[in-house]
Every structure is written in C-alpha cells, then in structure tokens.
N, C-alpha and C positions, 0 to 999 in steps of 0.2 A: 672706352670702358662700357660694359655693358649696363643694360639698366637696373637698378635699385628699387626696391618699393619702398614709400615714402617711411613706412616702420622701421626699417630697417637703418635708408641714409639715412633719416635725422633722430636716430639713438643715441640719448643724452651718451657725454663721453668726462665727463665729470659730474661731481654731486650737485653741485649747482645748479646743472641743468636739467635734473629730476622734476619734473612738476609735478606740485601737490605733495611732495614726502620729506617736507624740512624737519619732520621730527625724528626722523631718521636720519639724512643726511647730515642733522646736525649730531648726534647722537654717535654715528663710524666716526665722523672727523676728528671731534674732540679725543673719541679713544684711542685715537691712531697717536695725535699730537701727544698724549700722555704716555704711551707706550703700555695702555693696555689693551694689549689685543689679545681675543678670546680664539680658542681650537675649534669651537662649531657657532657658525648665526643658522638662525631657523627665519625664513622671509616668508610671511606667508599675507593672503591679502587675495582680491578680487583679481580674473582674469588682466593681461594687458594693460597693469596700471606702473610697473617699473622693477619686478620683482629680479627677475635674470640680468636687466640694467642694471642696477644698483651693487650684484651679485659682482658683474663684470668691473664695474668701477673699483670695488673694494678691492678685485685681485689687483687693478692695476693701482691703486693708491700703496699693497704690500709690495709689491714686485718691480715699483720703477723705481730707474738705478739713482736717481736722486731720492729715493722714501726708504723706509715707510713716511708718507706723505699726505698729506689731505688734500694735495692738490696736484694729484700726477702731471709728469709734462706732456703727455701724449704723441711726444717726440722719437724718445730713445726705443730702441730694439725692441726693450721687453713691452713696454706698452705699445708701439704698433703690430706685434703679433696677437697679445693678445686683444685689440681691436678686430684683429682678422680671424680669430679662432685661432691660430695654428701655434701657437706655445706648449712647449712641453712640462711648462711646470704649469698648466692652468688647465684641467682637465674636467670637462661638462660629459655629465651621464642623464641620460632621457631615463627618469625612474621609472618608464611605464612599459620600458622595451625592455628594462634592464633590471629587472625585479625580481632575479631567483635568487637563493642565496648563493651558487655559485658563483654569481657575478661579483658579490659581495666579498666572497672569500678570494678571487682576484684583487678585488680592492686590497683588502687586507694585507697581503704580500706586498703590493705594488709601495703601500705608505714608507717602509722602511726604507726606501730607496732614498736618496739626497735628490734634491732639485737640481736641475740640469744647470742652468746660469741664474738661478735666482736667491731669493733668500726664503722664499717659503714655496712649497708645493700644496696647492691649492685645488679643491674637489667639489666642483659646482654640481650638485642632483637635484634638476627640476622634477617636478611631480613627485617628492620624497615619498607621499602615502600611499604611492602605486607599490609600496616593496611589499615583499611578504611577510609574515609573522618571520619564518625563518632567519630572510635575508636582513630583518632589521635587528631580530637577536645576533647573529654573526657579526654585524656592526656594534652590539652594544659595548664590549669590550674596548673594542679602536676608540670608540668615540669617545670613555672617558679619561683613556689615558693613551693620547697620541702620541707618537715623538713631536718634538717641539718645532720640527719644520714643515707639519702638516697645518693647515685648516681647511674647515668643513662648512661648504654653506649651500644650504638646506630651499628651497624654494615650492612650494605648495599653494596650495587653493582650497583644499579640506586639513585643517590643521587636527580638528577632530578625529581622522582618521590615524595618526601618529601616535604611538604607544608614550603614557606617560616617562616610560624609562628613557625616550630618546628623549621630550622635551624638556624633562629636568635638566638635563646638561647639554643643552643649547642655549646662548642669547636670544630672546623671540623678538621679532621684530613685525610689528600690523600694519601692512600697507592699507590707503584709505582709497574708498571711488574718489576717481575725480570729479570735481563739480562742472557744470555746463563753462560757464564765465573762465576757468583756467585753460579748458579744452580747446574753447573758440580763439581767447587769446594767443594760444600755443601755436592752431592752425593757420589762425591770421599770419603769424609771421614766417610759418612754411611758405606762405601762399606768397606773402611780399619776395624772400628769398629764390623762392621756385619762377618768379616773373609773370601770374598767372593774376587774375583781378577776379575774388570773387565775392559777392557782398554779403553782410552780415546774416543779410535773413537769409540765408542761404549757409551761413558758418553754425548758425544756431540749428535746427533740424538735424543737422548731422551730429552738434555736441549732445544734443536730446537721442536721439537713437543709438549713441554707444553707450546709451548706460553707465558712465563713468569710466569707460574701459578707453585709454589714449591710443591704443591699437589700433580697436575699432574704427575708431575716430580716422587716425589717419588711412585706416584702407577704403573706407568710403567716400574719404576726399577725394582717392587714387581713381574711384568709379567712377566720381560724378566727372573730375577732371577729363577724363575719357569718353566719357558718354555725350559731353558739352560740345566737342568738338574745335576748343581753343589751342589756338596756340603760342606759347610761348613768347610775352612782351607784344601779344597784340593788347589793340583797344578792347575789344568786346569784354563784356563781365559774365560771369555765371548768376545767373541768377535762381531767385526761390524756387520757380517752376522746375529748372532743372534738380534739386539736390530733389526736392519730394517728386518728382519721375522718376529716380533710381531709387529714392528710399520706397516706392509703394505709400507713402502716408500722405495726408491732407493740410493743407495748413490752418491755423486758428482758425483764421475767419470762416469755416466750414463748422466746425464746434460751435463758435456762437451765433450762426445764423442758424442753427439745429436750438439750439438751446434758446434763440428771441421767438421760435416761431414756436417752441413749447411753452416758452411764458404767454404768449399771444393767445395759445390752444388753438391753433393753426392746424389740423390734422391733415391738410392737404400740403401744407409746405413740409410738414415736415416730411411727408414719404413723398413728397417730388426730391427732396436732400439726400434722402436716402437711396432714391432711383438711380440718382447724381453718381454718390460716389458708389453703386454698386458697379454701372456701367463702367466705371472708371477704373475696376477691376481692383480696387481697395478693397483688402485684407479685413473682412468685419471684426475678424475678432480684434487683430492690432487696432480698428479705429475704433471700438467700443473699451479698450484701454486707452486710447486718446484722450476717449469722452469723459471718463472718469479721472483722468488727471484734472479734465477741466473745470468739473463739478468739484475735484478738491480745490483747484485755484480761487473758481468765484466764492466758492466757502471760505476759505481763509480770506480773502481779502472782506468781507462782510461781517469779519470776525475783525479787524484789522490788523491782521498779521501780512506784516513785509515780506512778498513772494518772489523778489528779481533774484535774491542770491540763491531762497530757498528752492524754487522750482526749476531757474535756469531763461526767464523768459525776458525776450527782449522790451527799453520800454516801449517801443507801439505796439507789441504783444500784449501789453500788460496795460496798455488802453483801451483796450478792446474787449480784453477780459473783463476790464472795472467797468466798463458800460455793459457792459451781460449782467454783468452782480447786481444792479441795479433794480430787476423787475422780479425778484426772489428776497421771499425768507428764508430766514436760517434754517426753520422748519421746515420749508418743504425742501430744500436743497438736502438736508438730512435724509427725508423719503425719497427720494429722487439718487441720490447715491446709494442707499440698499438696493432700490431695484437694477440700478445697472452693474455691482460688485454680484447681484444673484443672477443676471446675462452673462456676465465674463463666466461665472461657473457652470451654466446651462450653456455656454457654446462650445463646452470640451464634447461634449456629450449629444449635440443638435446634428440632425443630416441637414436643417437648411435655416443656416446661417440667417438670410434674411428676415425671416416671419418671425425670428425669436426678436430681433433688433426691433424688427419695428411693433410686435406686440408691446415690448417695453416703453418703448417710448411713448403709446398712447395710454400704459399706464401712467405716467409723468403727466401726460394733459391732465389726465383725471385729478393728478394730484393739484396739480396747479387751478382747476375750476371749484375744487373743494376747499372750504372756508380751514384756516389754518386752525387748530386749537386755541394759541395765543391769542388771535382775532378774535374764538369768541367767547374767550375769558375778558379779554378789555371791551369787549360789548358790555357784556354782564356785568362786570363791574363798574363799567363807566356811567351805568345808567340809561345807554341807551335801549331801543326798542328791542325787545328778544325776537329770537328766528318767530316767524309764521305758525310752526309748530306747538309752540307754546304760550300760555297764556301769563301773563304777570298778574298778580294779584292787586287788587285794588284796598287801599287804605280805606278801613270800616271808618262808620259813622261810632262816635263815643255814643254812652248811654244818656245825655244830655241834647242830642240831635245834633250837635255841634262837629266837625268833621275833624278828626284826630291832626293837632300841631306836626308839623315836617319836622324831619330830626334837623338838629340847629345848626348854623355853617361853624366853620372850622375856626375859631376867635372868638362867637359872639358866646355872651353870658347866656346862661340858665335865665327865664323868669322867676322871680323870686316865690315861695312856695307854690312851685307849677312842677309838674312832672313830666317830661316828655318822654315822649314814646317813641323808641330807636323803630324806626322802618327800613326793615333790611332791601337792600340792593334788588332787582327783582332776579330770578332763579337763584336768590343764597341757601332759603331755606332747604327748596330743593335738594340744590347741589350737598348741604351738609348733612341733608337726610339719605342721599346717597353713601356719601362719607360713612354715615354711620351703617347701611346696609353691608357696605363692602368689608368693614372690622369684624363683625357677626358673621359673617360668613362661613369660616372654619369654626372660629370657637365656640358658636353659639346657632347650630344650623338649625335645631325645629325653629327659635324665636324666629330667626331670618326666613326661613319657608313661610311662616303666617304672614310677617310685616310686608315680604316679598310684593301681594299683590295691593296694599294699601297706596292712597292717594297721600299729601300733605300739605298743610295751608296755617299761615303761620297771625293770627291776630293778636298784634301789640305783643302781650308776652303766653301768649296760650297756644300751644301746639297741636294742632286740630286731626288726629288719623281717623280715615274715612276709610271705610271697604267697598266692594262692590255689591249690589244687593237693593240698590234702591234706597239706601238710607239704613234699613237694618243690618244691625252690628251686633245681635245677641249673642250670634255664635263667638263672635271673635272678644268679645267681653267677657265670656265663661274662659276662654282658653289663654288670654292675655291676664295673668294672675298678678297680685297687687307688686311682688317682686321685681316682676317684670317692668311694670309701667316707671315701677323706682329705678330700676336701672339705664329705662329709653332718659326718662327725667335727667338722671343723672349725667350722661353719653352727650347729650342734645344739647344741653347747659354750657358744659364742658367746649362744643364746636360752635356756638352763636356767644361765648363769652360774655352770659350773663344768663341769670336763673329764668329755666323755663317752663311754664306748668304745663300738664300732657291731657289730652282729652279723647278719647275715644268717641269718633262719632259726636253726632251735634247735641249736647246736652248729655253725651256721655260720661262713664268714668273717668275718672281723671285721677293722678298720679296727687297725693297730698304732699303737703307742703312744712317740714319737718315735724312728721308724727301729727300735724294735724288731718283733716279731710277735705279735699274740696266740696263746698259746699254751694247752694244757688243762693240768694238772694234772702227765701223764706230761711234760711237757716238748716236745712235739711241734707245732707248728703242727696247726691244727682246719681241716680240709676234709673239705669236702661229698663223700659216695661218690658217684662216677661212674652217672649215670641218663642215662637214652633222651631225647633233648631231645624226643621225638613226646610224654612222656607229661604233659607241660607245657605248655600252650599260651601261646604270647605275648601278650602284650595285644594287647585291643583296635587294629587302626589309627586312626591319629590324623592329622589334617593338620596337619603343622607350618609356621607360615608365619614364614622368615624368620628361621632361626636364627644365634643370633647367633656371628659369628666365631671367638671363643675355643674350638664345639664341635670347630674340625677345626684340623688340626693341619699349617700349609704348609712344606712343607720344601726348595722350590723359593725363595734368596734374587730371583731375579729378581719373582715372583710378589709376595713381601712390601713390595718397595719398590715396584713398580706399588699394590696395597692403599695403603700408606702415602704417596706421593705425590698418590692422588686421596683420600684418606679414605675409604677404601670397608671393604667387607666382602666374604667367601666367601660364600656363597648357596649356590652345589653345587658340589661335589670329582666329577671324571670320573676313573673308572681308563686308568692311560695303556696 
C-alpha cells in the first residue's frame, strides 16, 4: 500500500473519535437515534479542526446498511466506499472550483434522481461561501424543499460570507479550536501506534504552532518525523531540538532568559539573545509573537490566573514561566506589553527587522529602571522619605513655641479638651492640589492659567498659595476675586476631607470662613500692602480654548434665554 499522510490515515471514522466537537457529535447522534434528521447541516468552524470529518461520518451513520445509525459499522459496502470517496450516493463538491451557477443548476437536475443503493443521496460542499450570488440563489429553491432522499451538508470557514436565505434553512453547527492538551494527547497516541518515541516537549511546540487546527498538527509531526531521521520501533526519541528546528521557533527558556536579563537591565545580555537567535535564522517577527504570549503568561500568572489549560504549557514550562513572573509588576508587565503588541505592528511595515526588536526591548530596560507609579504612591503614603526632587514639609512650631502634637495612632483616644492637628502624609497636599488643578482645567481655564504657576504648603488647617515674584502677590490678589478663593476653599476641603482656610501669599487674603473674614490676631482683616503691579509679572500667556460658560457672567436676560433655548455657551463677552 502506498503511503498515507498522517491526516489522512488517522481520520476519525466514527463520532467518537472527533476530538474536541462532543457538542456536535453528541448533537448528530441523538437526532439520528430519534429520527430527526434534517435536508441541510451548515459546519462551519476554524481550518483542519473536523469539519468534512464529521461531514463524512454523518453520510456513513445515514447510508450504513445497519442505520440510520450513530454508530456506523465501518464494515459493509456502503461505508467502506464511502471511506474511500468512491460512493455514488455521497457526493463532495470543492465550492471554490465549483461556484458558477451552472454547476448549481447541474446540481439541481442531478437531486431528483434516487440513490443508487442507499437510503439517502447525500451532497457534501466544502467552501460553501466560495458560490456566487447567482449559484447560491439557483440553490435556494432545492434547499428548502428537497425530495426527501436528499441531504445537504454545507462546510465553511467564513460563515459570514453565506446569504442569510441559505442559513435560515440550515442546521448551523460551530466547530471550536482545539486546545494544545487534546492535540498533544491526540498525537501521543499517533505516535505510540505509528512505533515512533517522541517526547512531550517536543509534542507541545507542535500543538502550540497549529493553532488549534488537528491538521496542522498532524503534518508537522509528518516533518519533524522526517527530518529526525528515526526509524520505525527504534530506540532513539525525537526530541525538543528537533520539533523547533523544523518549526523555525525557540523554546521558553529563550523568552525568559530575554525577559531575566530585562528585569536585571542587562543591555548587553539582552542583544547578545538577540544576536543568538538572529544568527539562528529565527523568524523575528514569529519570535516577537513568542514574546508577547510570554509577557501574557507571566501576567496572568501574577494576576493568579491558572495558565496550563489556558495557554497550553507544559508543567516545567510553566516553572519556568513562574520564576520570570517573579522579578515584575503588574505595572510594568502592562508597559512592557504595549511596547511589544506596538513592534508586532511596526514589523509589517520595518525593512529591518532587527533594530525595531531591539530598540524595543531597551525600551522595557527603561521601563523596568523607572520607579513604578504604585511604588511611589506607597512611598507617599507610607510615609516614607519622598524622591530627592522633592522636599516634604516640616510640621510648624504652634503659637506657644511648643511643636504641634502628631496625628494620633489608630486606637488611641483624643486628649481630653485638646485638639489635634491632622498632619497630612508628606506629598498629599501636593498631590490634591494637583487633583484639584486637573478638574479646572477645561471648565475653569483662566482660574487654572493663574493657579497654574503657584507653589502650595499646607499648615495645620490653612492653605498657603505663593507665587513667584520674591514674596509679592499683589497682582495675583487683584485678579484672584473673593468668588474665587470661596470656590479653591470649597474644592480643597472637599479633597483633604475637612475644612480648609485659603491664604494667598504669607499674611495674605484669605478665603473667609462662613460669611465671616479672615482676620489677624488685632482683629482686622489681612491685606496685602499696596505694590507696583509692573514689579510682578503675569503669567505666562496661555491659549485658552473654549471656556466654559459659568467663567462670565450675562446679565443681559435676553442673552440667557437665546444660550438657553439653543443650549449653547458664551465663547467671548465684547465690551458694549
């Protein structure tokens, strides 16, 4: 007998032996065993996962002479021809050759005819959505009122492309990928049967490179089997080396020795890895898809998400992985995966492959020597020392010379008529006078242009804004109006979670304290001595676009109900 390719000899020959599509095969069986069986199935589903299989089982579960059956014998006449193709009542049309409507209207004459020795005449068309508009109207007739010893089954890969008029009156049936774990187990026992010893880490790479596809799968066992050079019930095994020599790809430990020597910011190891496998004549872009499965592995797994079924990976793969995850946050694994998903897209488009790979990757060291965000939020918060750049404020002396009480631990009482004085974290004031910068921004842009270049320091409960200028703040005390200061009061309160008074400058205006005024000491309201506005310069100009209405003030009712009847906004105030 001449030879077979492993697709072909070991094509499931009952439903049982489908892997991965029990919801189907259980699904034919049952309607068979009932005696409902339908004139058209529609199979449509990923390349090489079992669609023209399953096609072929179903003719032989109608047409063996013990069925209709769910469990053909695979013995008698009609099921060993059509095993062989050659049956006259089981008839396979390639829809990408055979897509005019003429071919169709052949069909059409051909259906009325009886089946030769069968009980049904049966019309397998793979690639159905290769027909044309025409050829699939010329069928829509046939298809929904057949004679009753026809049926129709439909096999596709773009169901999409099939006019809704044929899939209404079809069974639809979704084939699924297969997972890595059914694929290997599938090949393992080709492999036991066939006499050939080849080992896992060698079964896994090839279920990973078919993509779900069982086809796939078994014609690259067919290479590596070949290319190994074994023979048949020898000792020797095939091993990893050989399957990724014929796949072109790398094995993990190439991934995460790329990946320790970017947590390390290694930049020499990393492009000696890179030298590695370019000499090696690996595919950059397939291994920068590698790469990014891997950066999703150690992400899920530092998320604690279970990756052997989801990914497909062996467990000493997946020990290997979990020791990479190890010396990353979740944060930078997050940056670290946009830059290399924005390489896969820059290398459709790159003449050289390697400078994109490894610019990227020394983008990653960079990521990996810069302090994560989350890192220096729990600084800040934790109380420890702030970055170099910044200075933390010091806790004033009370007006008694005595040094202001710490805020109290988490348990202990209050002293009894004492008041303590909350001492925020050091960068909080900051950060929420940021906060509040960022809210003003759109809806409030001149206020945000002036506050823009202000300083902020926060004592006990008094809000301290400084400008630049050497201490003088005359200008920015004319143009910061009492509204204003009531609104920073308000805003500022609101983000530090208890009342806070506002001060402009040192012994400046300040923000009063329901309808009263802030006042010093004497009793007097605090303002600013009168200065030269020249000795102050304003801020920077700024282009504001588009401020929002509530800045100006219309006091023209005709004005407000035109605004209010089209829902508009003021844009520019003209002096009349």
């Amino acid at each position: 007998m001449s030879y077979q390719v492993t697709a072909r000899k070991w094509r499931p020959q009952s439903f049982d032996e489908v892997v991965f599509q029990d919801h189907v095969s259980k699904t034919l069986k049952n309607s068979i065993e009932k005696g409902r069986v339908s004139h058209a199935y529609l199979f449509s589903g990923p390349r090489g996962v079992g669609k023209t299989t399953m096609a072929r089982i179903l003719a032989k579960a109608l047409n063996c002479e013990t069925g209709p059956t769910p469990t053909p014998c695979d013995a008698c006449d009609n099921c060993r021809e059509i095993r062989k193709s050659t049956s006259f009542d089981v008839i396979e049309i390639d829809g990408a050759s055979n897509n005019s409507v003429d071919d169709i209207r052949e069909l059409r004459e051909n259906v009325n005819f009886a089946p030769v020795k069968s009980k049904y005449k049966i019309y397998i068309i793979d690639e159905v959505h290769m027909l044309s508009t025409a050829a699939f109207n010329a069928l829509l007739k046939t298809l929904e009122e057949p004679p009753p010893h026809v049926v129709f089954v439909f096999a596709t890969t773009e169901i999409h492309k099939i006019p809704d008029t044929i899939l209404s009156r079809c069974q639809k049936y979704f084939f699924k990928k297969i997972p890595v774990d059914p694929i290997v187990a599938h090949l393992r026992l080709i492999v036991q049967r066939e006499g050939y010893r080849i080992s896992d880490t060698a079964l896994y790479p090839i279920a990973r490179a078919a993509e779900g596809s069982m086809r796939d799968a078994q014609s690259l066992l067919d290479q590596i089997i070949s290319f190994s050079d074994l023979r048949r019930g020898g000792d020797a095994e095939i091993g990893e080396e050989d399957a990724l020599s014929i796949l072109g790809i790398v094995p993990v430990e190439s991934y995460t020795a790329l990946l320790g020597a970017i947590g390390a910011a290694d930049a020499a190891a990393v492009m000696a890895e890179v030298h590695r496998v370019s000499i090696l004549g690996v595919d950059i872009p397939r291994y920068v898809s590698g790469f990014v499965d891997l950066l999703r592995t150690v992400r899920l797994i530092r998320n604690g998400v279970a990756v052997h079924e989801l990914l497909g990976l062996s467990e000493e793969e997946i020990g290997i992985v979990r020791a990479a995850a190890a010396g990353f946050h979740d944060e930078e694994l997050s940056i670290m995966f946009r830059i290399a998903a924005d390489l896969q897209a820059e290398l459709k488009f790159s003449n050289n492959e390697r400078i994109n790979l490894e610019m990227s990757l020394l983008d990653m060291i960079a990521v990996k020597k810069a302090p994560t965000l989350s890192s220096i939020i729990s600084r800040l918060e934790g109380g420890m020392a702030a970055p170099q750049h910044e200075t933390a404020p010091k806790p004033k002396a009370a007006a008694g010379g005595e040094p202001r009480p710490a805020a109290r631990a988490k348990g202990d009482a209050p002293a009894p008529e004492a008041r303590i004085a909350a001492v925020p974290a050091p960068g909080g004031i900051r950060r929420h006078w940021d906060d509040f910068l960022n809210s003003i921004k759109d809806s409030k842009q001149y206020l945000h242009c002036v506050l823009k270049p202000s300083s902020v320091s926060l004592d006990g409960d008094t809000l301290n804004i400084s400008f630049p200028g050497g201490g003088d703040n005359s200008y920015y005390l004319r143009v910061l109006e009492q509204k204003n200061l009531e609104f920073i009061k308000k805003e500022i309160s609101g983000l530090c979670g208890r009342p806070i008074r506002v001060v402009v400058g040192a012994g400046g205006a300040a923000a009063p304290d329901r309808g009263g005024t802030a006042a010093t000491a004497a009793g007097k309201p605090e303002r600013a001595a009168p200065e030269d506005p020249a000795a102050v310069p304003p801020p920077e100009a700024e282009m504001v676009k588009n401020p929002g209405a509530q800045e100006f003030k219309s006091e023209d009712k005709t004005v407000e109900k035109i605004k209010n009847a089209f829902h508009g906004q003021i844009i520019e105030k003209g002096e009349k």
